[in-house]
C-alpha positions in Angstrom: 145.8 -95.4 -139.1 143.9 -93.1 -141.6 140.7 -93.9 -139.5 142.6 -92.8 -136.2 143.7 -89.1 -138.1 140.2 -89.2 -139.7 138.9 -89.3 -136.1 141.2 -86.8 -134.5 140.6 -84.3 -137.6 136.8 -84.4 -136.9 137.5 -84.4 -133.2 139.5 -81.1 -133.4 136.7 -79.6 -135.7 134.2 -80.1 -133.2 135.9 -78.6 -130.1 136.7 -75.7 -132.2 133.2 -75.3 -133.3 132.0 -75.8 -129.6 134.8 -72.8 -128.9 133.7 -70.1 -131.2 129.6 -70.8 -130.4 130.7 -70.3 -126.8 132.9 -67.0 -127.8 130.0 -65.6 -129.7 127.1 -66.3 -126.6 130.1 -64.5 -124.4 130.3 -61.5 -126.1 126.4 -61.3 -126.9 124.0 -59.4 -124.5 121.0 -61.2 -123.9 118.2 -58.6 -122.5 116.8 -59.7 -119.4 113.1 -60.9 -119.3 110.3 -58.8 -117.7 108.9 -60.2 -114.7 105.7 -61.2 -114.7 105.5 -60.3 -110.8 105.9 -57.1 -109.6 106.9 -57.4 -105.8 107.4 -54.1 -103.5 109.9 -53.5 -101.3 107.7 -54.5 -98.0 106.7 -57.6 -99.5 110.6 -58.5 -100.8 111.4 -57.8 -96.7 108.7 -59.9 -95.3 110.1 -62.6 -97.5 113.6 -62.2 -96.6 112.5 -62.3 -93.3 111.0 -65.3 -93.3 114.0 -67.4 -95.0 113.7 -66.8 -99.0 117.2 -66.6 -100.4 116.1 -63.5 -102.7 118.5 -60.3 -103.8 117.8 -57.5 -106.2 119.6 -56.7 -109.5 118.7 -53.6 -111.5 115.2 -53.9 -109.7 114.7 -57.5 -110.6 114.3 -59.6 -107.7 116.0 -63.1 -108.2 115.7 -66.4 -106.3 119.0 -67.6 -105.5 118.3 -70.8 -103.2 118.9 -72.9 -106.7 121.7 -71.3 -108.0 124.2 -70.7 -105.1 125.5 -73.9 -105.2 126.1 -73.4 -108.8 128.0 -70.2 -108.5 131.4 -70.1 -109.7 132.2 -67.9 -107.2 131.0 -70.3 -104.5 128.1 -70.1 -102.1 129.5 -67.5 -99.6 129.8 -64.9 -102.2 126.0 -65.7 -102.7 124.9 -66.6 -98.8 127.0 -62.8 -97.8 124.8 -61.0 -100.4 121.1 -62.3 -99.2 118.6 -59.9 -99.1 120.5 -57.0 -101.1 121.3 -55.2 -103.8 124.4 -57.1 -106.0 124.2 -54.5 -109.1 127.6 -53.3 -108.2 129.2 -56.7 -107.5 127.5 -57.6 -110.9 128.5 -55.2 -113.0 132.2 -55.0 -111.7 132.1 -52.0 -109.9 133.0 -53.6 -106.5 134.5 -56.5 -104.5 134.1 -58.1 -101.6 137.3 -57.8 -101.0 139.9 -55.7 -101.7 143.1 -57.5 -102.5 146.3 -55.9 -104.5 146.3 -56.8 -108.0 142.2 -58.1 -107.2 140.5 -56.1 -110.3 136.4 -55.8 -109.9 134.8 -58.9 -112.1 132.2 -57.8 -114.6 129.8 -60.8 -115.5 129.5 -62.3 -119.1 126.4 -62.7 -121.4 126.4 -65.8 -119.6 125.4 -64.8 -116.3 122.8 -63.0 -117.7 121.3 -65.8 -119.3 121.1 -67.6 -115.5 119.6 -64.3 -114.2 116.7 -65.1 -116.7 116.1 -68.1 -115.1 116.0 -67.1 -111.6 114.0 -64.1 -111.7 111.2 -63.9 -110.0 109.9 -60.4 -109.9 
């Protein structure tokens, strides 16, 4: 019996631990990396063109063939936004669609951590 409260006291400890390291990474604003590529506008066409799954965020360009089917948002959201610019979708200041009550969603310190991964110039 005192090992089983023992237990669930640790137990509780943890998760609330895990809880407050995942608030603090949330709330924390990881700086994005600088690409070691630099890729011009032509070239970013050409390769849209010929099937890369690339967009642009604040001029970095990101590889998103990995990650759309990772997205919380699904992989429409992702497959709809190919080939542009997703700053404003990013940053809350749009939606793709405009229902009552549907407020614009601003990405966490999380996201921005995956957009390090992905970028690719």
């Amino acid at each position: 019996m005192v090992n089983g409260i023992i237990s669930l006291i640790i137990f509780f400890i943890f998760v609330i631990a895990v809880e407050i390291v995942f608030q603090v990474m949330k709330r924390k604003e990881t700086p994005y990396i600088t690409p070691s590529q630099n890729i011009s506008i032509e070239e970013f066409n050409i390769r849209i063109r010929k099937g890369d799954e690339l967009v642009i965020l604040d001029d970095m360009i990101l590889d998103v063939s990995k990650f759309k089917s990772h997205h919380p948002g699904g992989r429409f959201v992702i497959n709809h936004n190919i080939g542009r610019d997703i700053s404003k979708f990013f940053y809350g200041g749009y939606t793709l669609e405009n229902y009552e009550g549907l407020k614009p969603y601003t990405h966490s310190n999380i996201a921005r951590t995956v957009v390090n991964t992905i970028i690719v110039g």
